[in-house]
N, C-alpha and C positions, 0 to 999 in steps of 0.2 A: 323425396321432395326437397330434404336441405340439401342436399349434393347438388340438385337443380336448381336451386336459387342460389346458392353459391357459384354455380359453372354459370349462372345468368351474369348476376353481379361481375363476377370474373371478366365477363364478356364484354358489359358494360363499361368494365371500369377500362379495360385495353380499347374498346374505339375510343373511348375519351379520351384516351393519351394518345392514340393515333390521331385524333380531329386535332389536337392541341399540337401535336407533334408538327404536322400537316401545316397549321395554322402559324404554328413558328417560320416553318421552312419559308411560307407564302410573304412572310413580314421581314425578313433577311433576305427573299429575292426582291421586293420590292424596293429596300433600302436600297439593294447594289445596282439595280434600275437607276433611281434617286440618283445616288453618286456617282455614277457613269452618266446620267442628263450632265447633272452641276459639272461633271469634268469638261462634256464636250461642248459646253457653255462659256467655259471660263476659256477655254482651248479657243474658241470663236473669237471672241471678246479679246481676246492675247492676238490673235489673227488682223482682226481688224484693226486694234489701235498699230501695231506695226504698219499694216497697211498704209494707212493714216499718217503714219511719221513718214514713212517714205516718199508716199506723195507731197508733203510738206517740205522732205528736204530738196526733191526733185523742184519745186513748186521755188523755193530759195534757191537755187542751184541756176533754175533759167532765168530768175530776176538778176539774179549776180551776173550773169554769162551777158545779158543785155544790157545791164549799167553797165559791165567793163567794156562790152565793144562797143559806147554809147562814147566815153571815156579815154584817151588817153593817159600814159603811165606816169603823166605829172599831177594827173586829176585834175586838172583844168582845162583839158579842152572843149573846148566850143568855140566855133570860128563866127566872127561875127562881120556881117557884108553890110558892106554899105550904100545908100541908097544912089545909085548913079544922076539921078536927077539934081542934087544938091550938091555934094559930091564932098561931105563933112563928114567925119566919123563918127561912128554910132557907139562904139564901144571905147567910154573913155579908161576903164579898169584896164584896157593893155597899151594905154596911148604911147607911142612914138617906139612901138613895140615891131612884131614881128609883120610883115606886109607881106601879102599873098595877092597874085590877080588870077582872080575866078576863071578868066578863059583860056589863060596860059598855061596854071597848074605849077607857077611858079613863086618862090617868095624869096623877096625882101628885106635883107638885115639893115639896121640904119644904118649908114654911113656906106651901102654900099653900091654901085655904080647909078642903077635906075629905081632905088626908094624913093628920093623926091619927085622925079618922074612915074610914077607909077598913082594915079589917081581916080581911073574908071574900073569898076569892078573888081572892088576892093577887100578883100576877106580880109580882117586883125589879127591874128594870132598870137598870145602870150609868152609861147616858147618854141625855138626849133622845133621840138619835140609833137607838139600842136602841131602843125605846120604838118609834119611829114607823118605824121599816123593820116592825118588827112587826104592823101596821096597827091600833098605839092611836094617838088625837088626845089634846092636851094640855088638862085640864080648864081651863075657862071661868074660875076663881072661884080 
């Protein structure tokens, strides 16, 4: 009867350490569960802010592409037309400046054949430069 409460005991005390055993395993698979979530977490999270910056530089990248062909390479262009009904200029920041006529697609440097002559549909331009990104050519004369 002690040889049988001792091979009980015996018995007993080995599942115990198998359940606890067991029990280990299931708390070390669980954790590597755990750490493999947070990795493919943190993995996503790395994913999307990249994402995120791409789109942002793309996002800066077509504003820049639209202000420079908005733009000429003096940084000042904008042609400014004047009202043919009055027939005064509108833009006095490029006064006695570069003259362009709207329908011709020509312009006018002062001093040269038809600037004073040229007074209906009238574009201003600041610089050659203005002028011909604008697709006017420079008059002949």
């Amino acid at each position: 009867a002690k040889q049988k409460a001792e091979e009980q005991a015996a018995k007993e005390k080995a599942e115990q350490k198998a359940q606890e055993q067991a029990a280990k395993e299931e708390a070390e698979r669980k954790a590597q569960e755990q750490a493999a979530k947070q990795e493919a977490e943190r993995k996503a999270e790395e994913q999307a802010a990249k994402q995120e910056a791409e789109r942002k530089a793309q996002q800066a990248a077509s504003q820049q592409a639209t202000t420079s062909s908005s733009t000429s390479s003096s940084g000042n262009y904008k042609p400014f037309e004047n009202d043919p009904s009055d027939d005064q200029q509108s833009n006095m920041s490029c006064s006695g400046q570069i003259k362009g006529n709207k329908n011709s697609k020509i312009y006018h440097v002062p001093g040269g054949a038809y600037y004073d002559r040229t007074q209906d549909n009238i574009v201003w331009f600041c610089s050659e430069a203005d002028a011909q990104a604008a697709g006017y050519r420079e008059s002949q004369r």
